[in-house]
C-alpha positions in Angstrom: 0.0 0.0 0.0 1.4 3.5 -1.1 1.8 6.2 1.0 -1.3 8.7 -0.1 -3.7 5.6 0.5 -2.1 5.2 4.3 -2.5 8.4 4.8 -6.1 8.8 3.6 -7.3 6.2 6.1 -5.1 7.7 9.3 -6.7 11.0 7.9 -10.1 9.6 7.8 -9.6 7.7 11.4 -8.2 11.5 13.4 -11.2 13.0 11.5 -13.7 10.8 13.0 -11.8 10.5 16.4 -11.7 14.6 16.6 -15.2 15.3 15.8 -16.3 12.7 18.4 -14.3 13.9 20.8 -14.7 17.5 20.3 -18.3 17.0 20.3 -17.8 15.2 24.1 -15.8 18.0 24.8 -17.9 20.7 23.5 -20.8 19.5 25.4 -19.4 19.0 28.6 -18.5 22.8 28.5 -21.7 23.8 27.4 -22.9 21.8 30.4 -20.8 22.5 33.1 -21.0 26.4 32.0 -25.2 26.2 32.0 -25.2 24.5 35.1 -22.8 27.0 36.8 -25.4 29.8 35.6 -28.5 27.7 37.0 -27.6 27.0 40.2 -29.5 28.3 42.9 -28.8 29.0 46.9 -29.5 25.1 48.7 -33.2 24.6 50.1 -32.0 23.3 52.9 -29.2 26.4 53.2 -26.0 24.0 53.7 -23.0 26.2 54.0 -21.2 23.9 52.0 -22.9 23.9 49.1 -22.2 27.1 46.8 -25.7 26.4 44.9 -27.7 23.4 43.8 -30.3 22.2 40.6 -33.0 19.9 40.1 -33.8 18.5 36.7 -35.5 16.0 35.3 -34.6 14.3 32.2 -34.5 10.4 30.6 -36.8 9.5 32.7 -35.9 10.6 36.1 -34.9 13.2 38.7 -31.5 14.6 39.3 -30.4 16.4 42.2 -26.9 18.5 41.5 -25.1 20.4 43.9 -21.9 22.4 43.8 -19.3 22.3 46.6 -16.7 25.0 46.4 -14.7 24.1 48.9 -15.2 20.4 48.9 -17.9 18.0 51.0 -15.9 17.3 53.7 -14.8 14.1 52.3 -13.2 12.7 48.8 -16.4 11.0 46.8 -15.2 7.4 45.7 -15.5 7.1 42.5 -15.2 10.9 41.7 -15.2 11.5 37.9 -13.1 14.1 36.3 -13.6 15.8 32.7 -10.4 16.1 31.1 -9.7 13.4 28.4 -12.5 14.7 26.5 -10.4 17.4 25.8 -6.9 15.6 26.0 -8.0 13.2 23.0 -9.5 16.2 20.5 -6.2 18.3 20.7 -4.3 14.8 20.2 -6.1 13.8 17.0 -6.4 17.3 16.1 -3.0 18.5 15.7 -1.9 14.7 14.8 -4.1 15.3 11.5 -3.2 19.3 11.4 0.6 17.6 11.0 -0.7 14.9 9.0 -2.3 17.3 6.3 -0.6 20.9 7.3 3.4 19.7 8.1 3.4 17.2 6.0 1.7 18.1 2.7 2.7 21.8 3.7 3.8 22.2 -0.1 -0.2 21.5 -1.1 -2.0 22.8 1.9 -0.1 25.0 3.9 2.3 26.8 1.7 1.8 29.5 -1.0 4.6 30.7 -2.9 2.2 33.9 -4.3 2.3 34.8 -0.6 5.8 33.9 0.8 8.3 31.4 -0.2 9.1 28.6 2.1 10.7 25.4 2.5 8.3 23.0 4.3 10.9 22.9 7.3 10.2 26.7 7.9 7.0 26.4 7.6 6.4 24.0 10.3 8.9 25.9 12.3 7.1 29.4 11.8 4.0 27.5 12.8 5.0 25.2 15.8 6.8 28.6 17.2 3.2 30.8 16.9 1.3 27.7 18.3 4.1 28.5 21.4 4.1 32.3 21.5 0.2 32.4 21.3 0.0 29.9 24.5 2.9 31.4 26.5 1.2 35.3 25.3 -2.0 34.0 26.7 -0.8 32.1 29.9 1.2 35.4 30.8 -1.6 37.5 30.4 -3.8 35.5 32.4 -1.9 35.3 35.6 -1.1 39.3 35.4 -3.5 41.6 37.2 -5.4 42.2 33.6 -6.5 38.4 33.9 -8.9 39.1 36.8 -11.2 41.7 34.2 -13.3 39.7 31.9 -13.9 42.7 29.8 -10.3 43.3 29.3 -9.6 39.9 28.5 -12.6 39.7 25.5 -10.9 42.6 24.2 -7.2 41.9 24.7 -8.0 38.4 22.8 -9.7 39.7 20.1 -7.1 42.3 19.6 -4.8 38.7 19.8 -7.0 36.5 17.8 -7.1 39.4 14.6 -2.6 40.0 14.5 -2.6 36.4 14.6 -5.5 35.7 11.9 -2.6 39.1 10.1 0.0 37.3 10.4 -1.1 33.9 9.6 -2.7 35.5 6.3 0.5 37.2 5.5 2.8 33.9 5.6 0.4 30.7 4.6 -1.9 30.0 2.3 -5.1 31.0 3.0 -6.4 27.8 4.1 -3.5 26.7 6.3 -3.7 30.6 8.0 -7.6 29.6 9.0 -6.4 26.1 10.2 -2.8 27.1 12.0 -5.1 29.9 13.7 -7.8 26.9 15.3 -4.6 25.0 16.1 -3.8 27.9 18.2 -6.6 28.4 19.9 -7.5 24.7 20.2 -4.2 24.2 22.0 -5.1 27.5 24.3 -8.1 25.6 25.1 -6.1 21.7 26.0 -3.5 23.7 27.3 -5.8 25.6 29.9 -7.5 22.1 30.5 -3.8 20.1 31.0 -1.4 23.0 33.0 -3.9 24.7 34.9 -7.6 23.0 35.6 -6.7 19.7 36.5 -3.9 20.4 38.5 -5.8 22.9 40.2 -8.5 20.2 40.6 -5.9 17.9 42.2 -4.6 20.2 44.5 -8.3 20.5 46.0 -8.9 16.9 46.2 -5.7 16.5 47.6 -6.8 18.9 50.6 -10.1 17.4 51.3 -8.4 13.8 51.6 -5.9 15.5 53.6 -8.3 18.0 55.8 -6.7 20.7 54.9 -8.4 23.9 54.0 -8.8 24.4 50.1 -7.0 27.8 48.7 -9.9 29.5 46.8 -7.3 30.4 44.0 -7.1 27.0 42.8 -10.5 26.7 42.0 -10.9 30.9 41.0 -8.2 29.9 38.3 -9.9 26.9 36.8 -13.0 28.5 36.7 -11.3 31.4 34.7 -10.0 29.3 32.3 -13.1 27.1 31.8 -15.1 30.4 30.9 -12.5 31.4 28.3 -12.7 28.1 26.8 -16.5 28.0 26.5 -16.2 31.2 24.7 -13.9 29.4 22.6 -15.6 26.4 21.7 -17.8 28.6 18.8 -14.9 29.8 17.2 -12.7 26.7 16.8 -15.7 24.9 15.6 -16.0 27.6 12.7 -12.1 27.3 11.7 -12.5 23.4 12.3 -15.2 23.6 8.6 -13.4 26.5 7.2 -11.2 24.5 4.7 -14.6 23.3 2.9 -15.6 27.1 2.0 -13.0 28.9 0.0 -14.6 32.2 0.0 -13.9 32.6 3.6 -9.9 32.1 3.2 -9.2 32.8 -0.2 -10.7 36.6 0.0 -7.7 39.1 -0.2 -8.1 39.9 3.0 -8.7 36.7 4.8 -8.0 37.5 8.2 -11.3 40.1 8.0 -13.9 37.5 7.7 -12.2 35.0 10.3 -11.8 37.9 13.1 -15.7 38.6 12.5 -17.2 35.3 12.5 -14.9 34.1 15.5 -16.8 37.7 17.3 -20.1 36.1 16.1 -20.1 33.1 17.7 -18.2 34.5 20.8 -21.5 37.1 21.1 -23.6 34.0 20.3 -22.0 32.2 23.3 -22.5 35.2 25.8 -26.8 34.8 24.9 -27.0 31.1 26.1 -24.9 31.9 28.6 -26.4 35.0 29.9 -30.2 32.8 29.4 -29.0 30.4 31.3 -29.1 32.6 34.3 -32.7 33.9 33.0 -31.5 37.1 31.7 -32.9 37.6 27.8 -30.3 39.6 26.7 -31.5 39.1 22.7 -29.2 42.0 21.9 -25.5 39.9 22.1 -27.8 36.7 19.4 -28.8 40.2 17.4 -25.7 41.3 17.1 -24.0 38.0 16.1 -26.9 37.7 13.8 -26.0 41.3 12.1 -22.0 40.6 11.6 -22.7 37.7 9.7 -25.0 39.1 7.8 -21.8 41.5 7.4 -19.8 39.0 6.6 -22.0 37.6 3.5 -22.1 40.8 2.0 -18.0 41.8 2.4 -17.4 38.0 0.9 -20.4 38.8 -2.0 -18.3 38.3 -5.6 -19.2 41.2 -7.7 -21.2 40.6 -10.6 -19.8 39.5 -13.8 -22.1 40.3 -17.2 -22.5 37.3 -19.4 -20.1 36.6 -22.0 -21.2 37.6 -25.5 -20.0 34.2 -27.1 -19.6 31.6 -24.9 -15.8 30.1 -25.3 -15.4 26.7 -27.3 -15.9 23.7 -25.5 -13.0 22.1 -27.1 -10.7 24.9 -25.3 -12.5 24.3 -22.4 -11.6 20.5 -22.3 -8.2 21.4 -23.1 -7.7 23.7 -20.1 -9.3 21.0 -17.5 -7.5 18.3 -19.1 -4.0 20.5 -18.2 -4.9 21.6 -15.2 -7.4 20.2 -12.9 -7.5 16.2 -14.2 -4.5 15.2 -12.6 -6.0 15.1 -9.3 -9.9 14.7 -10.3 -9.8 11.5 -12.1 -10.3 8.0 -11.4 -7.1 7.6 -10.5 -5.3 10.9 -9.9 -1.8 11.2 -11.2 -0.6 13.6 -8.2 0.6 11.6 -6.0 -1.2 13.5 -3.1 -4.4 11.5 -3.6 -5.5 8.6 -4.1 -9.2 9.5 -5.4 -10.0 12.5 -6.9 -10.9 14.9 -3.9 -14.7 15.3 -3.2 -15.2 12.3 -5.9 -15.4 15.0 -8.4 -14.6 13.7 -12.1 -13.5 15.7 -14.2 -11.4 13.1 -16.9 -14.4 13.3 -19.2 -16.5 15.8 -21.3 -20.0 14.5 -19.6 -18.2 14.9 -16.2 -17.3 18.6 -16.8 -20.3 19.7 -18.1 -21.7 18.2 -15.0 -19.8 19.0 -12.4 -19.6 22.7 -13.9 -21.3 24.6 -11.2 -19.1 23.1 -8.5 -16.0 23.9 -10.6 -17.2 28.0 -10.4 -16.8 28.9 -7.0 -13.3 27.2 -6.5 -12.0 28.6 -9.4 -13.7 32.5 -8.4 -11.9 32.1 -5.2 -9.1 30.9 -6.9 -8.8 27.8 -4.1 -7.9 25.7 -7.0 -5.5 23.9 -8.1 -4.6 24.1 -4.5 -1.2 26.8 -4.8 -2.0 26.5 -8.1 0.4 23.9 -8.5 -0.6 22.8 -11.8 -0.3 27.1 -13.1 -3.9 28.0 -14.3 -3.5 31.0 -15.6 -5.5 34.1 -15.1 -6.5 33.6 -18.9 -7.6 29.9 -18.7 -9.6 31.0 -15.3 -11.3 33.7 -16.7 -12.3 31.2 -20.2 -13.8 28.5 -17.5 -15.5 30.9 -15.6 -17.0 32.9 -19.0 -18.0 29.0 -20.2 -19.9 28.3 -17.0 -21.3 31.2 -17.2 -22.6 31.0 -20.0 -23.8 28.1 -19.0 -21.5 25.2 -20.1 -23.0 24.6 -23.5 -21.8 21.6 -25.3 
């Protein structure tokens, strides 16, 4: 078995590992952080307990109550939530190396933007995975960490020079994915170095009767928030790479700074309902800068040809340039079926398949680094064919 086949399966097998553990991981914050808003002072007005819920759901009564500073005693067995979290950065940044390091030439790198070897690619990209942890980690345990506010605007202020940056050194796709693999190792990283061992530390006193340091638990709570807030955003950069018009617009970096503040405002509604304040205004507001959004990332509108370009120079073209990966069996060596399934080896198949050709070649996401060198001539005859719409 050949390499690109391997690595379509391990692709396929992190894929499906990642979205099921993201979704585990996901939900557990969405949980844990609408709980937290729910709770309300103990009937029975234990000092202990910090607040308490009743619910009902598959079939039955629960009773949940939260101890600050621990029961008295260590619960046996006690469960922990942390390999929800461990497990989606593992297969996440084991298939961001898979596709991003090691196909950097295809996915990651674009010589129109900067020239790179691989080897500095994956250096200039492991070293702003570092920075944006170590910036972040720093900031947090200053003063400034303490003030929500200042932190939601301190990280988008972080999140749009690194979503710059990004745009300014990769492709456009790689910028959208090397930007969630930063803030998807904020997010482990916050889980790994600093909740659970906090977490630890307080179980640690209760076995041993000591009393608990508040801070422990004031800094896992910190970082639990800023990771719920999180959770919208990553999941956004996570589907990027199947919509070119986000990362393939000139300025990138625009689009990816405002939908990440969409679903951050989006995230601040359920939270806030959760505590039964209706605050429609931050769901509104989301609402509006997408709407934003699809107007900035609009194409403009082209007139139709006046004389639709020969088919026979329209074969020629895809035949040069896009069937080496979308055939039966593409000759790049990259894949081992054409990506998507899309055919495009015979005439039938590119007069079908026409409409799906338009918006990868309009945002130009294809050939991917235009590795097989469409031209701007050859683009514009595809896109005046389909427009005209792909006669025979």
């Amino acid at each position: 078995m050949d390499y690109a086949y391997l690595s379509e399966w391990a692709g396929l097998l992190l894929r499906w590992l990642h979205v099921l553990t993201a979704m585990c991981w996901v939900g557990a914050s969405f949980y844990f952080m609408g709980l937290d808003q729910s709770l309300r002072p103990p009937a029975d007005g234990d000092p202990l307990v910090r607040g308490e819920q009743w619910a009902v759901h598959g079939g039955g009564f629960y009773h949940k109550r939260k101890f600050v500073a621990g029961p008295g005693f260590v619960p046996a067995p006690l469960h922990w939530s942390k390999w929800e979290a461990y497990w989606t950065w593992l297969s996440g940044f084991s298939l961001f190396v898979l596709l991003y390091w090691l196909q950097a030439e295809t996915y990651l790198i674009d010589p129109e933007v900067m020239e790179l070897e691989r080897w500095q690619a994956v250096c200039i990209s492991l070293g702003m995975i570092l920075v944006a942890w170590g910036a972040y980690d720093l900031l947090c345990r200053l003063p400034v960490g303490g003030n929500g506010q200042a932190m939601a605007v301190l990280g988008i202020a972080g999140l749009a020079l690194a979503a710059w940056f990004s745009t300014r050194v990769f492709s456009g796709r790689g910028a959208y994915l090397q930007v969630g693999a930063m803030i998807g190792t904020i997010m482990a990283a916050n889980v790994m170095a600093v909740i659970i061992p906090g977490q630890k530390k307080m179980v640690a006193a209760v076995a041993e009767g000591r009393e608990i340091d508040p801070r422990w638990g004031g800094w896992g709570k910190q970082r639990s928030v800023h990771n719920n807030y999180m959770t919208l955003p990553v999941i956004f950069l996570m589907l990027s790479p199947h919509y070119p018009m986000f990362w393939q617009h000139p300025n990138a970096w625009v689009p990816l700074v405002a939908m990440a503040l969409a679903g951050a405002l989006v995230r601040q509604f359920f939270n806030l309902r959760h505590q039964g304040i209706a605050m429609y205004d931050y769901w509104l507001f989301g609402a509006v800068i997408v709407a934003v959004v699809a107007v900035f990332l609009a194409p403009p509108r082209r007139a139709a040809p006046a004389e639709a370009p020969p088919f026979a120079a329209v074969r020629a073209i895809v035949a040069a340039r896009c069937a080496e990966c979308h055939a039966p069996r593409p000759a790049n060596t990259g894949f081992t079926s054409p990506p998507k399934g899309i055919l495009l080896h015979s005439a039938a198949q590119i007069r079908r398949n026409a409409r799906l050709m338009e918006p990868q070649l309009r945002s130009e996401a294809m050939p991917p680094g235009n590795a097989t060198g469409l031209t701007a001539a050859e683009r514009a005859t595809l896109l005046a064919w389909i427009g005209a719409g792909a006669p025979r």
